[in-house]
N, C-alpha and C positions, 0 to 999 in steps of 0.2 A: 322206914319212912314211906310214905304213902300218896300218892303224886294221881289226878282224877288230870285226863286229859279230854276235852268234849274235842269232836270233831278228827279223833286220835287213826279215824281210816282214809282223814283227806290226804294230800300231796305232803305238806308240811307235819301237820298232826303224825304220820306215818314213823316218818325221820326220829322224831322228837321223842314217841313212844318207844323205839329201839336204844335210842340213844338213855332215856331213863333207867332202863330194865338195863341196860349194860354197867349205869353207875351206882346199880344195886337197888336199884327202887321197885316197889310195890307197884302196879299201877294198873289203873280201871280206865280204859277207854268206852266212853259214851256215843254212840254216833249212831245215826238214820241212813245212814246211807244214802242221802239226797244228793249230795258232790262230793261224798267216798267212794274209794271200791275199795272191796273183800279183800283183792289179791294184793294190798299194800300192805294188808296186816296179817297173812295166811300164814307166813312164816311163825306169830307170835300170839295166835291161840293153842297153843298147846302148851306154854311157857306156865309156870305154875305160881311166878308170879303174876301174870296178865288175866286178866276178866274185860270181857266187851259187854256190856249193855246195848243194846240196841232197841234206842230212844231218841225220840227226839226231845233236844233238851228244853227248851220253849212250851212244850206241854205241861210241864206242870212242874211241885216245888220239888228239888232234891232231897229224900228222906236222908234223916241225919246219919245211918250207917253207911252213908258213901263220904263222912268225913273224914278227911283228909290234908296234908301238913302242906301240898301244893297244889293249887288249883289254875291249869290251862286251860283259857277259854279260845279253844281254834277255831271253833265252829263257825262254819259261812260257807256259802259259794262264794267263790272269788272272779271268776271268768264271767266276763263283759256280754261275751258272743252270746245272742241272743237265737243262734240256731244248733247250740249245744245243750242240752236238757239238764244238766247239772250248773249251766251257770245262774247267775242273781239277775240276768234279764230274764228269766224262763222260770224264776222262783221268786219272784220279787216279792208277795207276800211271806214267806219262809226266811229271807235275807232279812227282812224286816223284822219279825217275827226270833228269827235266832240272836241277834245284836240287842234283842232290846227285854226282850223276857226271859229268854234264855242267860243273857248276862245276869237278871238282877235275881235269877233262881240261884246259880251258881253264888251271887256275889250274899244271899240271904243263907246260906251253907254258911260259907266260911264269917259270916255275920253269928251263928249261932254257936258255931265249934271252933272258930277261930281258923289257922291258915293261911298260907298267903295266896293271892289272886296275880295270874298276870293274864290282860287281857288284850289278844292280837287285832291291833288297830289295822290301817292300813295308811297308805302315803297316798287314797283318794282320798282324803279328809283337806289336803291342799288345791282338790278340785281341779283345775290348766292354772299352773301357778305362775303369780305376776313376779314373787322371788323365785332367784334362782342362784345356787340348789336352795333348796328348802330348810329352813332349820325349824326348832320344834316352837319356838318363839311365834312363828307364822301362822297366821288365823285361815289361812287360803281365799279361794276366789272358788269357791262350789254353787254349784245352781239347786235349789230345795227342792225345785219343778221338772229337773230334767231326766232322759231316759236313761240316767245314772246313781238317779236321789234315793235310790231305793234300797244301795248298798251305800253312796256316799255319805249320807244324813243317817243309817243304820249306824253306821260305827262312830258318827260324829255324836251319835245320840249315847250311844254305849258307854264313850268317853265322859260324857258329863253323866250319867248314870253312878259310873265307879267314882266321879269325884265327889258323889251327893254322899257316894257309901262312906268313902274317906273320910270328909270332913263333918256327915252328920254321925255314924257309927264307929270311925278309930278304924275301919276295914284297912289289912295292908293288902294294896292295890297298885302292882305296876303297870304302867302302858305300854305297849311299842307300836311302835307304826312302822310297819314290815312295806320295803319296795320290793319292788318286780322282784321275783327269787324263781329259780329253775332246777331244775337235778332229776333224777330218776324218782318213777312212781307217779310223774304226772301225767294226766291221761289222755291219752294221745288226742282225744275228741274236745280237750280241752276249750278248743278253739282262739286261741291267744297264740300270741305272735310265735313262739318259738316251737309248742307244739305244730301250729298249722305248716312253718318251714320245714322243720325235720320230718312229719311225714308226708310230705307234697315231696321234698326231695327223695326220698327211699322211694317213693314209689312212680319216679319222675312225672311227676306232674307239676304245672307251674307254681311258683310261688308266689302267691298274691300278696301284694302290697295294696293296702288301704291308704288313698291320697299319695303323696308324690313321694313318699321314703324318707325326708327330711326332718320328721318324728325325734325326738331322741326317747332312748331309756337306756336305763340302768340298772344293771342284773345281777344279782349275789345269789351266789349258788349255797344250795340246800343246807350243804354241810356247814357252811361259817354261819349261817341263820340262827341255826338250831345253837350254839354256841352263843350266837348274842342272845337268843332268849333265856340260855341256863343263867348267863353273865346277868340278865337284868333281872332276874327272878329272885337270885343268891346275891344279889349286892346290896352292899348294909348304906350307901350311901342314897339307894335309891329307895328305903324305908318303906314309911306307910304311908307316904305322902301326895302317891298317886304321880310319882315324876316320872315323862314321858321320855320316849328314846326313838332316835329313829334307828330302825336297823335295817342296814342293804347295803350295795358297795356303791362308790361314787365314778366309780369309772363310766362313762358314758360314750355312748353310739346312737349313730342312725338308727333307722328301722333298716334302710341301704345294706347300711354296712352288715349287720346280722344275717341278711339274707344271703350276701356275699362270704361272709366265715363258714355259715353253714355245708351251705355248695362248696366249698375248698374245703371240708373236713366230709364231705363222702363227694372225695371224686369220681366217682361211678356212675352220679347220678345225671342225667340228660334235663333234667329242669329247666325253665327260664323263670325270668323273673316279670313280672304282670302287674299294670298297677289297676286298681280299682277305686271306685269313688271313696270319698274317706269320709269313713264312723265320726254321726254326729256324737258330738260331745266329749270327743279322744284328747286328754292333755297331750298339748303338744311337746312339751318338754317335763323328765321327770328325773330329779338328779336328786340323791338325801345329802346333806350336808350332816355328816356323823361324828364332829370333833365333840360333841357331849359324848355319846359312848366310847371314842376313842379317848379321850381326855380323863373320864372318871370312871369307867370299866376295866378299860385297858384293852379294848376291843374292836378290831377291825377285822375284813375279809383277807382271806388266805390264800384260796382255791384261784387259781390265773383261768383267766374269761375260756381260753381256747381247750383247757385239763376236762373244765365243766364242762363246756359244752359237747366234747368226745364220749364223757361218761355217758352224759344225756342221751347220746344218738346211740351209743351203746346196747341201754336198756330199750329204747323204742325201736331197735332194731329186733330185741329179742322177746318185748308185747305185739307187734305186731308182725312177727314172722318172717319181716325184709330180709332177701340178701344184704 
């Protein structure tokens, strides 16, 4: 079996490609390296079933010998921070550009040779949501004009993309709309909340908060992720119909409180915590409501908030050199 992962050297993408190639699969990671790194996937070019192309998939169509029985579409910058070089404010023609041509090349593959498609949405398709939490039902409250449209209306576009494929071509096309996720492999320069705390604490410096900490999110760690994507990919109930999923945990926090877990899992560290003015256009609250995947997959998160976020500090201790 033959598994094409685009975007297979980002944070997620990385996880997902090991996790494949361990449940016996073939599999061709695609990626530019725009908001990948090398060292996420270093362990797994020499694997003999693994091949990297490196391309950007937005350039142009997929020739039919990279057909293949599953097709993930990871690819995107995901990070907000607009003074990180890998994120969709610092690439915002590319963000655009990957969600929208890069999907419909992918989604014209397995149009030709058949395939399934699952295509990683995201929980900004909700925009600062008026429900709360969120279920898939929900249309959101997103701005088309604002210094977030550029990933938010990217993947909103993506999504009605696959459903043109769905219902004009028979494409089988799942969605998921993936919330805040964390675990090893994310780069430290990330610029998002949990990278920015774990290396501001290793290397005692303050931890900035954006606006006054009263934020919420919600965080599902790596490893149960990748498990709801295999669950929505491989489930016969969610066909070819293009049915959407949200996957993340529902447990929620402050932005406060995380800064404070953090600083009490490396007590070593001398940090303080700092507020600063708060990022236009930040949901303020972000919580998935997951009883569809839990109800018809059988699927929820596993990993307890304080396991992850130790592993987390773990590996960013051992990318960047920290005591």
């Amino acid at each position: 079996m033959k598994a094409i992962v685009t975007g297979g050297g980002g944070f997620i993408g990385s996880h997902l490609c090991r996790r494949l190639l361990a449940d016996g699969w073939t599999v061709t990671c695609i990626d530019n390296f725009a908001s990948g790194m090398r060292r996420n996937i270093a362990g797994l070019v020499d694997n003999p079933n693994f091949t990297l192309i490196e391309c950007a998939v937005s350039q142009g169509p997929l020739p039919d010998k990279l057909a293949a029985d599953r097709y993930f579409h990871m690819a995107s910058p995901a990070s907000p921070n607009p003074h990180t070089p890998r994120s969709y404010m610092a690439l915002p023609l590319e963000t655009a550009r990957v969600n929208s041509e890069g999907m419909r090349h992918v989604l014209d593959l397995a149009k030709r040779n058949g395939g399934r498609v699952l295509f990683a949405s995201t929980s900004e398709v909700y925009g600062d949501p008026l429900q709360h939490p969120q279920r898939e039902e929900y249309w959101g409250n997103v701005s088309s004009t604002g210094p977030r449209s550029c990933y938010d209306e990217a993947k909103r576009f993506g999504e009605a993309l696959c459903m043109i494929y769905v219902r004009s071509y028979a494409v089988d096309v799942r969605l998921i709309r993936i919330f805040n996720t964390y675990g090893p492999n994310m780069d430290p320069e990330d610029g998002r909340m949990l990278p920015n705390f774990i290396t501001q604490a290793l290397s005692n410096k303050p931890l900035t908060i954006y606006g006054d900490g009263k934020y919420t999110r919600s965080l599902c760690y790596v490893q149960d992720l990748v498990i709801g994507l295999l669950a929505v990919m491989e489930s016969d109930r969610a066909d070819a119909s293009g049915r959407v999923y949200n996957v993340g945990n529902p447990e929620e926090h402050t932005i406060l409180d995380y800064a404070r877990m953090v600083l009490e899992l490396i007590p070593s560290s001398s940090s303080e915590i700092v507020y600063m003015p708060p990022v236009p256009d930040d949901p303020s609250r972000r919580k998935p409501d997951i009883g569809r995947a839990s109800s018809e997959l059988n699927w929820q998160p596993g990993v307890p908030l304080r396991e992850g976020l130790s592993n987390t500090i773990d590996y960013f201790r051992e990318v960047t050199a920290a005591p």
